[in-house]
C-alpha positions as CSV (number, residue, x, y, z in Angstrom):
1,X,-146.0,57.9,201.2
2,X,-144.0,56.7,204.1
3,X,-140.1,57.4,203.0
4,X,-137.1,55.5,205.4
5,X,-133.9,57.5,204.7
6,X,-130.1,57.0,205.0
7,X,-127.3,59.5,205.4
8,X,-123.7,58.6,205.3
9,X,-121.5,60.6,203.5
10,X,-118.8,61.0,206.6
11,X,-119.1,60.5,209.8
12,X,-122.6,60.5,210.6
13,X,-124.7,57.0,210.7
14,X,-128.3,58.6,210.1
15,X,-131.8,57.4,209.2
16,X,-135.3,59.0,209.5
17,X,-138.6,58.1,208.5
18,X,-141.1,60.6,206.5
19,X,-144.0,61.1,205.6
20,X,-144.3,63.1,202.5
21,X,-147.8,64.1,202.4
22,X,-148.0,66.2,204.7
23,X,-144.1,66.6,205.1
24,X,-143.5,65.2,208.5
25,X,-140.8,63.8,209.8
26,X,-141.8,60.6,211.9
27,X,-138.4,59.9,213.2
28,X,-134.8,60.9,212.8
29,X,-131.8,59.2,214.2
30,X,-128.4,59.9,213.9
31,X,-125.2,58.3,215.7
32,X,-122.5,60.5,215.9
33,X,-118.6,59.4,215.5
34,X,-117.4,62.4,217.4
35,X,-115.3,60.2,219.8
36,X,-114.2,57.9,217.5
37,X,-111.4,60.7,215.4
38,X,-111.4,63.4,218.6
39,X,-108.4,61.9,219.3
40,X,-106.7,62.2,216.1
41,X,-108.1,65.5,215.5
42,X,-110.0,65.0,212.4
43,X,-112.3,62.2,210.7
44,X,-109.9,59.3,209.4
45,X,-111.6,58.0,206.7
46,X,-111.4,54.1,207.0
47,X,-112.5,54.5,210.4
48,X,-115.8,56.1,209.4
49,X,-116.7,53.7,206.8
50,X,-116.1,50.9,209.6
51,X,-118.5,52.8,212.0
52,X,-121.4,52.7,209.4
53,X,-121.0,49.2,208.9
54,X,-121.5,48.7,212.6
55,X,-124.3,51.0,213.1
56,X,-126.3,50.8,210.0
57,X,-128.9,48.3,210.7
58,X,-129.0,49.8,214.3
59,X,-129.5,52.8,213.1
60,X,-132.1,51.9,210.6
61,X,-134.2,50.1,213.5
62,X,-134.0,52.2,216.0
63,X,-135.4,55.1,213.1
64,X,-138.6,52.2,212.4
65,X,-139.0,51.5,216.1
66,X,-139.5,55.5,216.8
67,X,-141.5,56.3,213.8
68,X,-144.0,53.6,215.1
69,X,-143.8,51.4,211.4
70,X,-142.7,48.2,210.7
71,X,-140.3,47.7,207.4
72,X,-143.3,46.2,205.1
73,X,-144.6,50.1,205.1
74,X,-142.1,51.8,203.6
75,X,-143.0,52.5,199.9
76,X,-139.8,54.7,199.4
77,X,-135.6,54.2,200.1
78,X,-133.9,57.3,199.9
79,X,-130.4,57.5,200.4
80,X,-127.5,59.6,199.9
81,X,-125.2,59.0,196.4
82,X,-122.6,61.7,197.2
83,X,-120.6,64.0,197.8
84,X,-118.4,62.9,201.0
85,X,-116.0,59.8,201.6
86,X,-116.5,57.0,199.2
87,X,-116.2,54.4,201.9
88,X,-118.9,56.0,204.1
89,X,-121.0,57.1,200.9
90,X,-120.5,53.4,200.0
91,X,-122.5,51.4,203.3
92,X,-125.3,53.4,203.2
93,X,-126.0,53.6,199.1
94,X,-125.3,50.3,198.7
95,X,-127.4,49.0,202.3
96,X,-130.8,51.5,200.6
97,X,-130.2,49.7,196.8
98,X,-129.9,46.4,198.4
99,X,-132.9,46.4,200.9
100,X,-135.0,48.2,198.3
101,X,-133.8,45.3,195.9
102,X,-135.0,43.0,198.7
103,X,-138.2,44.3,199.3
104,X,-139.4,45.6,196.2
105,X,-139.8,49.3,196.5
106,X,-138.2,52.0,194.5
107,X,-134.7,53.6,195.9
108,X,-133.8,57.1,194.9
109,X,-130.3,58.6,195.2
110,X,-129.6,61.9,196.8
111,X,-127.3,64.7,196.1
112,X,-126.0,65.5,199.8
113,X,-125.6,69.2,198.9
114,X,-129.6,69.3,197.3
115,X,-130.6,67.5,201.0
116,X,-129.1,70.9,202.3
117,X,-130.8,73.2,199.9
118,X,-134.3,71.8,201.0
119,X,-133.7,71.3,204.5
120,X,-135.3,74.6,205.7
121,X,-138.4,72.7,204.0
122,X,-138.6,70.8,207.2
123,X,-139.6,73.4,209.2
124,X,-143.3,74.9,209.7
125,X,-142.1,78.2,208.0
126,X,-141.1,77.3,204.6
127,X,-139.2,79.8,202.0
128,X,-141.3,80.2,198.4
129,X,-139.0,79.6,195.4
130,X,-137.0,80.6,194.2
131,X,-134.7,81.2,196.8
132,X,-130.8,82.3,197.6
133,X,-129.1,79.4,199.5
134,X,-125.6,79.5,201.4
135,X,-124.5,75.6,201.7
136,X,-121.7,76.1,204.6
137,X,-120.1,73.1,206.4
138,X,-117.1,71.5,206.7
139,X,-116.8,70.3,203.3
140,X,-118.7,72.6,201.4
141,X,-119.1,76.4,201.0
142,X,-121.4,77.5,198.0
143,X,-124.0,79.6,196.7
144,X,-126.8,78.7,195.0
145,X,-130.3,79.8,193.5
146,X,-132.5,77.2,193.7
147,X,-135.8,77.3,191.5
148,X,-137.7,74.6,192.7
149,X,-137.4,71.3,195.0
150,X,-135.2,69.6,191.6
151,X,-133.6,73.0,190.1
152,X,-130.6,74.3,191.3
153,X,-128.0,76.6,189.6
154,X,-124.2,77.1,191.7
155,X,-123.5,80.8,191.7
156,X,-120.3,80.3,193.9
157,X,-118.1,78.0,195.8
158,X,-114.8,77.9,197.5
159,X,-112.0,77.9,196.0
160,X,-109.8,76.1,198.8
161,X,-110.8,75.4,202.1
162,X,-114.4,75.0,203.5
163,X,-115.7,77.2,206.1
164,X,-116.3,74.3,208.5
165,X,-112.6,73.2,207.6
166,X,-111.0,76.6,208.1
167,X,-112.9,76.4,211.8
168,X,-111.5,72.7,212.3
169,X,-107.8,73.7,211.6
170,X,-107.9,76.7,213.4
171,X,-109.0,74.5,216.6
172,X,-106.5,72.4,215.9
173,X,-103.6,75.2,216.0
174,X,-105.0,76.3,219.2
175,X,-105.4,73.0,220.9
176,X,-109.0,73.1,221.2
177,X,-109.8,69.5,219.8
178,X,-112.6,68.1,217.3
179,X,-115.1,69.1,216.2
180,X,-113.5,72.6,215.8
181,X,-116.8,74.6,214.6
182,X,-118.5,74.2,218.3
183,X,-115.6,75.0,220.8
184,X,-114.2,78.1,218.3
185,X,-117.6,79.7,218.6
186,X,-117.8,79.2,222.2
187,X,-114.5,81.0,223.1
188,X,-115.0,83.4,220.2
189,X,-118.5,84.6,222.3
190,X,-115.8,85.8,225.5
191,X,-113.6,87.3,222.6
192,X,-112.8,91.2,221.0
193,X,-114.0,90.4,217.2
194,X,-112.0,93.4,216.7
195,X,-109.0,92.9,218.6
196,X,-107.3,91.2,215.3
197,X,-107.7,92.4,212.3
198,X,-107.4,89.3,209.9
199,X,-107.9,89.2,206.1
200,X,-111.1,89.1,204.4
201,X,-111.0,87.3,200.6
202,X,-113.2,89.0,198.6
203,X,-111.2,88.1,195.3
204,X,-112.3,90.3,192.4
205,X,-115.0,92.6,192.5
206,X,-117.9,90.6,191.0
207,X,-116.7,87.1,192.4
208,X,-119.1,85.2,194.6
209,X,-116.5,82.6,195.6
210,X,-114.9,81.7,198.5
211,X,-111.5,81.6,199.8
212,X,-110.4,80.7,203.3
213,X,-107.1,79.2,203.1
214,X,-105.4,83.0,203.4
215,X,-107.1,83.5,206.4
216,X,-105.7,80.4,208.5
217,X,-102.7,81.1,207.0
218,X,-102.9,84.5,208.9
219,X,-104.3,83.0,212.0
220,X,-101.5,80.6,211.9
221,X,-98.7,83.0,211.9
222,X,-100.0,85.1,214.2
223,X,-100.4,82.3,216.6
224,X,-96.4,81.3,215.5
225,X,-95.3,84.7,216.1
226,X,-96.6,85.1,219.7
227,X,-95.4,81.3,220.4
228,X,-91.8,82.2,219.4
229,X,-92.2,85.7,221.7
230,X,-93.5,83.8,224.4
231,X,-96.6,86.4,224.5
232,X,-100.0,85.0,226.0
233,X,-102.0,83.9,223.0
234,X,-105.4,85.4,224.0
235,X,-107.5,82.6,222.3
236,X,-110.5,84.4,223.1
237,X,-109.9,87.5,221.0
238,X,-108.4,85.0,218.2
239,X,-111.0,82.8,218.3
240,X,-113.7,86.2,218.3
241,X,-111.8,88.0,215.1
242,X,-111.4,84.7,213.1
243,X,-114.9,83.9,213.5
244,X,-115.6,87.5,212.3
245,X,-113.9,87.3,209.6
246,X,-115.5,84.4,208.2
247,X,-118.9,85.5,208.7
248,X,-118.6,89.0,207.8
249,X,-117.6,87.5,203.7
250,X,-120.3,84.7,204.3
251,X,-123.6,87.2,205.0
252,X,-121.7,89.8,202.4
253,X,-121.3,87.4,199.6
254,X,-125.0,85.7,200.2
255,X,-126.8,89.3,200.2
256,X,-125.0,90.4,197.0
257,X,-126.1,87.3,195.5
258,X,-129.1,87.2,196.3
259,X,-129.5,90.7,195.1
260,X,-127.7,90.1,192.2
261,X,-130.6,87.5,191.2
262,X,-133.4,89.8,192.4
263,X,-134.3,87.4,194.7
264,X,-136.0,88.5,198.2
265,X,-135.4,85.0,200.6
266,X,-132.2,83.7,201.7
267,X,-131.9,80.5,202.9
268,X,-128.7,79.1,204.9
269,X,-128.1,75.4,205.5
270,X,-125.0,73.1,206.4
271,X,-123.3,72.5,209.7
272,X,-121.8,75.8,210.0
273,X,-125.0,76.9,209.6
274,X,-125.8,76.4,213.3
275,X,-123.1,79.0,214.2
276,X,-125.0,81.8,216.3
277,X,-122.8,84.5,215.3
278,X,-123.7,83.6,211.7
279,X,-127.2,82.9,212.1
280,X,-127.2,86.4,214.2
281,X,-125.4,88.4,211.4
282,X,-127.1,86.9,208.5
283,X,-131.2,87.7,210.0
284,X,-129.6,91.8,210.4
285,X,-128.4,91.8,207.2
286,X,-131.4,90.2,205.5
287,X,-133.6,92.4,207.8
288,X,-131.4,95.5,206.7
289,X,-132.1,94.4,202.9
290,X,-135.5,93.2,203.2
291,X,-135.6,89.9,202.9
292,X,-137.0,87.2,204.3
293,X,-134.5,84.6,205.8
294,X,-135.0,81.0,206.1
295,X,-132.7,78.6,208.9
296,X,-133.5,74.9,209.8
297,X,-132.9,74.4,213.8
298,X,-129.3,72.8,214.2
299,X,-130.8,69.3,214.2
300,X,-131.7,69.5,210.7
301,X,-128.6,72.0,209.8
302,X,-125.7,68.9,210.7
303,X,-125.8,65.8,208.4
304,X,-129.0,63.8,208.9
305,X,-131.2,62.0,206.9
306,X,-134.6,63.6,206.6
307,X,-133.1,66.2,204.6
308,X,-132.5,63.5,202.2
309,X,-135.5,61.9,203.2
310,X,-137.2,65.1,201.6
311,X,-135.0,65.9,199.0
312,X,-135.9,62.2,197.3
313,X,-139.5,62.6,197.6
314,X,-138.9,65.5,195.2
315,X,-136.9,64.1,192.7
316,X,-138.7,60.2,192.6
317,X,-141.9,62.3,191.6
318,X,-139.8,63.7,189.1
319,X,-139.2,60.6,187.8
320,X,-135.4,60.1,189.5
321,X,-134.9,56.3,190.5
322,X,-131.2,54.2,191.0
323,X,-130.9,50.8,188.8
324,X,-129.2,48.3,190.9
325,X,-125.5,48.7,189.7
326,X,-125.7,52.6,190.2
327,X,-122.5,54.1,192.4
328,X,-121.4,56.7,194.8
329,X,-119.9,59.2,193.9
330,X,-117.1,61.7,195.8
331,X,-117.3,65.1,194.1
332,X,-120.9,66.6,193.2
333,X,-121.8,67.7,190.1
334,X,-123.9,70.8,191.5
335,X,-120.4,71.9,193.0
């Protein structure tokens, strides 16, 4: 079954082409808005949903074109239905229902989070289930157990900020532009990670939410404090402890999960997921434990599509499919 795929639930344009067989993924495409809200030193939402309207059908074309297929051999749409910006979520859901609607096929919407939870399944080394998953990007941070390709119970989410977020404002203070998660890393690899000794949340004992908003508020008044003594900031060694402190509760929380469920594979997906310290930190600790851990490559870690390419094959075989007037939503109800 040859699956075309859409993805736009911020600020991403993406489409892919599968086939789901044999799990292969004929082509992915994605068009970044980077440059678009660099300048304003976050996404602005109407912006986004403006930048999908212009690249969709690009997008879509150029996914075809590298796959080698024409539009007449697709047999499934698969597209995301939420979480993210409505007016992003909004072009791509309604572009799938419509050209399914055209041409006849079925359309299946996609939870973004589950395209995350399966996306290690795109790789030749694929996890058994059930499985431990840390979703961590810039909107979302949550744990899950995941049961099959269509099963998935939360075990814990943040309660304020996102990982990804917490790296974006911290950029920000420090004038390092957008995306924030990148250029923090990269001056946090010259850093001390113990130079600073910022706060780790663990909130009560047996909690396996998340809490980041107390540790930019930290970050921030430390920055203040040296700003108003005139005292060189040493971005490295801020950049290097902040960056320690998120990952040290991340790979902490995840193992205790995981233990917690008796399961013995950890899987990690999201955006912040391509963070090397994290990546680095979380294989020691599941080698330490002894468990098996499962990573997509970064490609398949930031928003694309033939996560949800994937994650729709899954649930249209369970008997998932979108009636015409079906809509997006913001908020997901697996978080």
């Amino acid at each position: 079954m040859l699956i075309l795929a859409i993805e736009s639930s911020c600020d991403d344009t993406a489409a892919a082409v599968l086939e789901a067989k044999t799990n292969t993924v004929l082509s992915s495409v994605v068009s970044s808005q980077n440059d678009v809200h660099a300048r304003f030193g976050g996404i602005v939402p109407e912006l986004a949903s403006r930048c999908h309207i212009e690249m969709i059908w690009a997008v879509v074309n150029q996914a075809l074109a590298d796959a080698g297929v024409q539009l007449d051999d697709i047999q499934l749409i698969s597209a995301t239905q939420g979480p993210g910006l409505v007016g992003s979520l909004l072009v791509g859901f309604t572009f799938a229902k419509s050209l399914a609607l055209v041409r006849g096929i079925p359309c299946v919407g996609v939870d973004h989070m589950a395209g995350h939870l399966l996306s290690c399944m795109l790789e030749e080394e694929k996890p058994e289930f059930p499985y431990t998953a840390l979703i961590v990007s810039g909107g979302n941070t949550s744990l899950f157990s995941v049961d099959s390709p269509v099963n998935y119970t939360r075990l814990g989410r943040t309660r304020d900020d996102a990982a990804g977020e917490a790296f974006d404002k911290v950029a920000k203070l420090l004038d390092l532009g957008y995306p924030g998660g990148p250029v923090v890393s990269q001056y946090g690899q010259k850093g001390d990670a113990t130079a600073i000794a910022f706060p780790r949340a663990w909130l009560s004992k047996h909690s396996l939410d998340f809490s980041f908003s107390g540790l930019k508020t930290s970050v921030m008044n430390y920055v203040h404090q040296r700003r108003q003594k005139g005292i060189e900031l040493g971005i490295n060694d801020i950049c290097a402890s902040f960056q320690a402190a998120v990952v040290d509760v991340l790979v902490k929380k995840t193992i205790i999960a995981a233990k917690s469920n008796h399961h013995h594979r950890i899987v990690m997906g999201g955006g912040v997921a391509s963070n090397k310290q994290l990546r680095t930190d979380m294989q020691q600790a599941c080698r330490h434990a002894g468990m098996d851990f499962f990573v997509p490559r970064p490609v398949y870690c930031t928003d694309n599509a033939a996560m949800i390419g994937l994650a729709g094959y899954h649930h249209f075989q369970n008997g998932s499919m979108v009636n015409p007037d079906d809509d997006a939503y913001s908020r997901s109800p697996l978080n």
